[in-house]
C-alpha positions in Angstrom: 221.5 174.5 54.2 221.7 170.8 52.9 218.8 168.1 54.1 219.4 166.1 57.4 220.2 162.5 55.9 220.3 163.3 52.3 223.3 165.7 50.6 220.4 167.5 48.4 220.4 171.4 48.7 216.2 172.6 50.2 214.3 174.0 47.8 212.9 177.5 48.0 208.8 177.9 48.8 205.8 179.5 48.9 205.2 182.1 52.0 202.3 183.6 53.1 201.3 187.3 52.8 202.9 189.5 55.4 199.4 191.5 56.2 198.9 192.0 59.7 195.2 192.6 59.4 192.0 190.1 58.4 191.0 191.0 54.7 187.3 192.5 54.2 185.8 189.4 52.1 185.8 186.6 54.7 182.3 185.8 56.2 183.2 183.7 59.0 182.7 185.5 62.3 186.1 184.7 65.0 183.3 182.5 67.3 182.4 180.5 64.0 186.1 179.8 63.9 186.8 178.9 67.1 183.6 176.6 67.1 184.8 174.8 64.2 188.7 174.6 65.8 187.2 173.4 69.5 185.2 170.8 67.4 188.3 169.4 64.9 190.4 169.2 68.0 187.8 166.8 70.2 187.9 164.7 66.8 191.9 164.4 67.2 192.6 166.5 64.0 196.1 168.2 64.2 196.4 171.9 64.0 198.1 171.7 60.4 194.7 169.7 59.1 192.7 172.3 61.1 194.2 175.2 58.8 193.6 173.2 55.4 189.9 173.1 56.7 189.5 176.7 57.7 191.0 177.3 54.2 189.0 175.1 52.1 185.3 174.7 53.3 184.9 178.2 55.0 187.1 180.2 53.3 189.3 182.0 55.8 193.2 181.8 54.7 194.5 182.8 57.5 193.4 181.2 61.1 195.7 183.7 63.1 194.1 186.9 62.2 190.7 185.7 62.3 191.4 184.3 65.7 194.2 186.9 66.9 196.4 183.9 67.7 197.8 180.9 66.4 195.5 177.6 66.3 198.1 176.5 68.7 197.9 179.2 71.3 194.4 179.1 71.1 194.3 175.7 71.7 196.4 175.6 74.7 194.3 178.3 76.2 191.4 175.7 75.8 193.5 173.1 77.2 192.7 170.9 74.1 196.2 170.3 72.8 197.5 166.7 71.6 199.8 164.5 74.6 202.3 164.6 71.9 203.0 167.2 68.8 202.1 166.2 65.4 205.3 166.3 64.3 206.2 163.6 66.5 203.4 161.5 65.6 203.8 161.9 62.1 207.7 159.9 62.1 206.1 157.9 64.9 203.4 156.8 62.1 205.9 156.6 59.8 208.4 154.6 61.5 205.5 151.9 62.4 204.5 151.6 59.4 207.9 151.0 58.1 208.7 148.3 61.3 205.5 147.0 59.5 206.5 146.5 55.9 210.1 145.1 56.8 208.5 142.4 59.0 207.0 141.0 55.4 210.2 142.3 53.4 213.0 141.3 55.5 215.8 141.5 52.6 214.3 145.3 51.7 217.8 147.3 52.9 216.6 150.8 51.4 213.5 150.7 53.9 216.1 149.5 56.8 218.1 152.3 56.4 215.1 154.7 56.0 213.9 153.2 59.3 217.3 154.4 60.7 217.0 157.9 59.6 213.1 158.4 60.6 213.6 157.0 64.0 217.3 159.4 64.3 214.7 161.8 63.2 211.9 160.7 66.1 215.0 160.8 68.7 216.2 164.3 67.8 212.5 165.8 68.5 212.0 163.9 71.9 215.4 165.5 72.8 213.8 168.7 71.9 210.6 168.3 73.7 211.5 166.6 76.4 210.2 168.2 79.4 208.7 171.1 77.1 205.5 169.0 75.3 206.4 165.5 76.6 207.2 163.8 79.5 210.5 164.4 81.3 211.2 160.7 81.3 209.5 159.9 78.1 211.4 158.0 75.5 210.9 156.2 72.1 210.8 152.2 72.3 209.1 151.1 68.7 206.8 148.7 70.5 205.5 151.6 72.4 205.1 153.9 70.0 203.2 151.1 68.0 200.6 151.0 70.7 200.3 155.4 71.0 199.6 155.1 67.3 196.7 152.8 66.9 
C-alpha cells in the first residue's frame, strides 16, 4: 500500500518475536515493572518512550509479557492514561512547530504544503477518536492545539 500524501511504496520492517512466554534471563520482577511504568506515566512520558526504557535501562524487551498486558491496558486499569493519544500529540507538536517556522519564513511553500498534510493528518485521527479517546465535541483549531502543547 502506497504512503498517505506521498506516491512512495512502505518499506518492509523489523517485527518482534512471536513467543508468547517471558524468557528466563530478565531480572526484573512484574511489580518492578509496573513501579517504573506508574512512575514514567505521572512524569507525562508516552507509552512508546515507556517501552524504549523498559528495554534499555532494565533490560526487559518485551513489557507485555512481563506485565501480562499491554502498557496501555495497564495503564487504563490505573486510570493514568494521557487526555489525548500520543499519536495525536505528536502531528499536534509537529504541526505547531511548523505554524512556528512559517511565521519567520513566510515565502517557505514546501513547509506550507507539509503543514497541509500534517494537520489532514491531525483531522483524520480526531475523526477516529472522537468519542473513543477524545471528546465528542472536540476539534482541532491550531491556536488551541498551540496552548495543549506547551
Amino acid at each position: 500500500m502506497a504512503r498517505l500524501h506521498s506516491r512512495k511504496k512502505g518499506k518492509s520492517s523489523s517485527r518482534k518475536p512471536v513467543g508468547k512466554r517471558s524468557v528466563g534471563w530478565i531480572r526484573t520482577s512484574k511489580t518492578e515493572v509496573e513501579a517504573v511504568v506508574e512512575k514514567l506515566a505521572r512524569e507525562g512520558e508516552t507509552e512508546a518512550r515507556m517501552g524504549v526504557v523498559l528495554r534499555d535501562q532494565y533490560g526487559v524487551p518485551n513489557a507485555k509479557l512481563v506485565l501480562g498486558q499491554s502498557i496501555s491496558a495497564f495503564l487504563k486499569e490505573k486510570s493514568l492514561t494521557p487526555k489525548f493519544p500520543s499519536d495525536l500529540m505528536d502531528l499536534i507538536r509537529t504541526a505547531v512547530g511548523l505554524r512556528k517556522h512559517l511565521k519567520i519564513n513566510t515565502r517557505d511553500t514546501q513547509n506550507k504544503t507539509k503543514l497541509a498534510h500534517v494537520e489532514s493528518k491531525i483531522r483524520r485521527l480526531v475523526r477516529y477518536y472522537r468519542g473513543k479517546k477524545i471528546p465528542a465535541n472536540w476539534s482541532y483549531v491550531p491556536d488551541q492545539a498551540a496552548l495543549l502543547v506547551k
